[in-house]
C-alpha positions in Angstrom: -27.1 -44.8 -32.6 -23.6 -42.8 -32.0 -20.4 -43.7 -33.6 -18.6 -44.7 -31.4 -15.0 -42.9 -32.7 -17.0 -39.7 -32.6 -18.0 -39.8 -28.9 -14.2 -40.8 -28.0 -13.1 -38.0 -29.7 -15.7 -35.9 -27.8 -14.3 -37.2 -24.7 -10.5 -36.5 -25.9 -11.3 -33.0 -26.8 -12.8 -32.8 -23.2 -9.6 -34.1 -21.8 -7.7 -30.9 -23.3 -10.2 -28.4 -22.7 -8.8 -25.7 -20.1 -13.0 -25.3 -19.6 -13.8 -28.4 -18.1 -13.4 -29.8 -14.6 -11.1 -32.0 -13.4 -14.2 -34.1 -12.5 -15.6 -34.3 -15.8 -11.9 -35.0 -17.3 -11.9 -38.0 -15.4 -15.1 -39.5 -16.2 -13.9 -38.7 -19.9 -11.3 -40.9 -18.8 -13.3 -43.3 -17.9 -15.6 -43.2 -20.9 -12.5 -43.7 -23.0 -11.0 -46.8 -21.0 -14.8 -48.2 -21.5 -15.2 -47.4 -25.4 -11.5 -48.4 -26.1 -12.7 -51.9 -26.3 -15.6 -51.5 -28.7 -14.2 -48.9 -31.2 -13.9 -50.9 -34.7 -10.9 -51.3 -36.9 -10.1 -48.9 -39.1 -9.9 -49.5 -43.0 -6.4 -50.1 -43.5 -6.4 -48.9 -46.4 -7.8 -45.6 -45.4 -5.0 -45.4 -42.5 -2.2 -45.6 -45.0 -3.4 -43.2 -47.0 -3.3 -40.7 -44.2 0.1 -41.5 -43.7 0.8 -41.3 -46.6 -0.3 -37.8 -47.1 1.2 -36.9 -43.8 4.9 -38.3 -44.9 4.1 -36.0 -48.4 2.8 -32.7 -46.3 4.9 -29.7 -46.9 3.6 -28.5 -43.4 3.9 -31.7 -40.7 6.9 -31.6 -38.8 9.9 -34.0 -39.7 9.3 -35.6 -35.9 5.5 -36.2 -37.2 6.8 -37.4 -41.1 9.3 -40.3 -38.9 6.6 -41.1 -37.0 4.3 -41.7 -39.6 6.7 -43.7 -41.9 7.4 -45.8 -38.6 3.6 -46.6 -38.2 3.3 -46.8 -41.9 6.3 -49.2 -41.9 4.2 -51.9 -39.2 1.1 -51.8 -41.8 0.7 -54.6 -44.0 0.6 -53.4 -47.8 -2.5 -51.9 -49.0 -3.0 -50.1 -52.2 -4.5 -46.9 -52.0 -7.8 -46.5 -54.2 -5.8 -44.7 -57.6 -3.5 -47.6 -57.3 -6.7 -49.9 -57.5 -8.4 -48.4 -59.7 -5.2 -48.7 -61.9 -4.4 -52.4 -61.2 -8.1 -52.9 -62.7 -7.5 -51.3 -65.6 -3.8 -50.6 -66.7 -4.7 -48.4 -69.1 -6.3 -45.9 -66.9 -3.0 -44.2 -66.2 -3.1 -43.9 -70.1 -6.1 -41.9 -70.2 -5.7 -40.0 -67.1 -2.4 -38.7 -69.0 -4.4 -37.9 -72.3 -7.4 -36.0 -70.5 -4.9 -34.1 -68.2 -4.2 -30.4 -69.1 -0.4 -29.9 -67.8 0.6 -33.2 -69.5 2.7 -32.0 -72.5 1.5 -32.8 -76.0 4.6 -35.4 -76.5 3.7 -37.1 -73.3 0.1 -37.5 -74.7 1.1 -38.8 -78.3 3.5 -41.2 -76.0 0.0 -42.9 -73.7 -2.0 -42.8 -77.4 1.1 -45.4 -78.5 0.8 -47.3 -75.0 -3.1 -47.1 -75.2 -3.3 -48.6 -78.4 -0.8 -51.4 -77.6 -2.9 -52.5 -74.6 -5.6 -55.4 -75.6 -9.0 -54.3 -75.7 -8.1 -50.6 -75.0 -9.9 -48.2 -77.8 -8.7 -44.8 -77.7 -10.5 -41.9 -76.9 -9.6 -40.5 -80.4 -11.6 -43.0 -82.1 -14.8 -41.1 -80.0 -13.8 -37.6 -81.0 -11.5 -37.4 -77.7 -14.0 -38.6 -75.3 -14.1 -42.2 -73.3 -16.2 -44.9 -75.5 -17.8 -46.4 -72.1 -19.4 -42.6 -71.6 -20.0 -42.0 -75.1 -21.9 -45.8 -75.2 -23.8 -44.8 -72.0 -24.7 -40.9 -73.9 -26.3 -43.2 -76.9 -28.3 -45.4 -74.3 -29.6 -42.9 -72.4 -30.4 -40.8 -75.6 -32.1 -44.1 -76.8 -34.4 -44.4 -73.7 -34.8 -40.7 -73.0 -38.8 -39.7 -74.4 -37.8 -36.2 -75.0 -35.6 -37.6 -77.8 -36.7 -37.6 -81.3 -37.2 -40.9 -83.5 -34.8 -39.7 -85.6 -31.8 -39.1 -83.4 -32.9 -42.4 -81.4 -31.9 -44.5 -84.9 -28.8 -42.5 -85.1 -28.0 -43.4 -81.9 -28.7 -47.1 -82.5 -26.7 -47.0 -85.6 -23.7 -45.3 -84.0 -24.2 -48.1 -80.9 -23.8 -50.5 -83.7 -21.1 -49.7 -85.3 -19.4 -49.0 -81.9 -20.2 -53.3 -81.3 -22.2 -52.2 -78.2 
């Protein structure tokens, strides 16, 4: 089964190809006018991304960036996945900030306050710097791995715990 973008785009290419003949160019044509109708929407999401990345490219022409911001302009609003992922959980921008090398220490100390001001948020500092979901899934796979000893399993269960996993 062929995607059916794919083998348009095959056909476009064809249509600007010095190589090919004018009779192949216009069944290309013709292939196009016939897919057209079949091609599926695009994730909208997706599209305004691109734009978006267009509009913020250093190297696309400012005829390119208008057009863009005029197509971006007749989209409906979509959030682009970071701003999803950060609408589920608000304090994601906080620890993006915290793991993030060229944030300066102040700005770190700054999302610890925020973090710790959220409901439900724990801090990575409680974990030693790292994220409590990761460090709860470490202990459970430490728990079910065989190659684990007895002893560091109970730890691990311990440390679970005391965690309230």
């Amino acid at each position: 089964m062929s995607n059916t973008g794919n083998v348009i785009g095959g056909h476009k290419a064809a249509l600007n190809n010095p190589n090919v003949s004018e009779e192949a160019k216009e069944h290309s044509k013709q292939a196009i006018a016939e897919l057209s109708g079949t091609e599926t929407e695009k994730d909208t999401s997706h599209v305004v991304g691109g734009l978006k990345a267009a509009i913020a490219n250093p190297h696309v022409s400012n005829e390119a960036k208008a057009e863009a911001e005029r197509k971006l302009e007749g989209l409906p609003e979509s959030k682009t996945a970071v701003e999803q992922h950060v609408a589920k959980d608000p304090a994601n921008v906080e620890r993006g900030s915290i793991a993030n090398p060229n944030v300066s220490e102040e700005a770190k100390v700054e999302a610890h306050r925020k973090l710790d001001m959220l409901p439900g948020a724990h801090t990575a500092a409680e974990h030693g710097g790292k994220d409590p979901a990761n460090v709860e899934r470490g202990l459970k796979a430490s728990i079910a791995n065989p190659n684990v000893s007895e002893e560091a399993k109970v730890a691990a269960a311990e440390k679970l715990k005391e965690m309230g996993a």
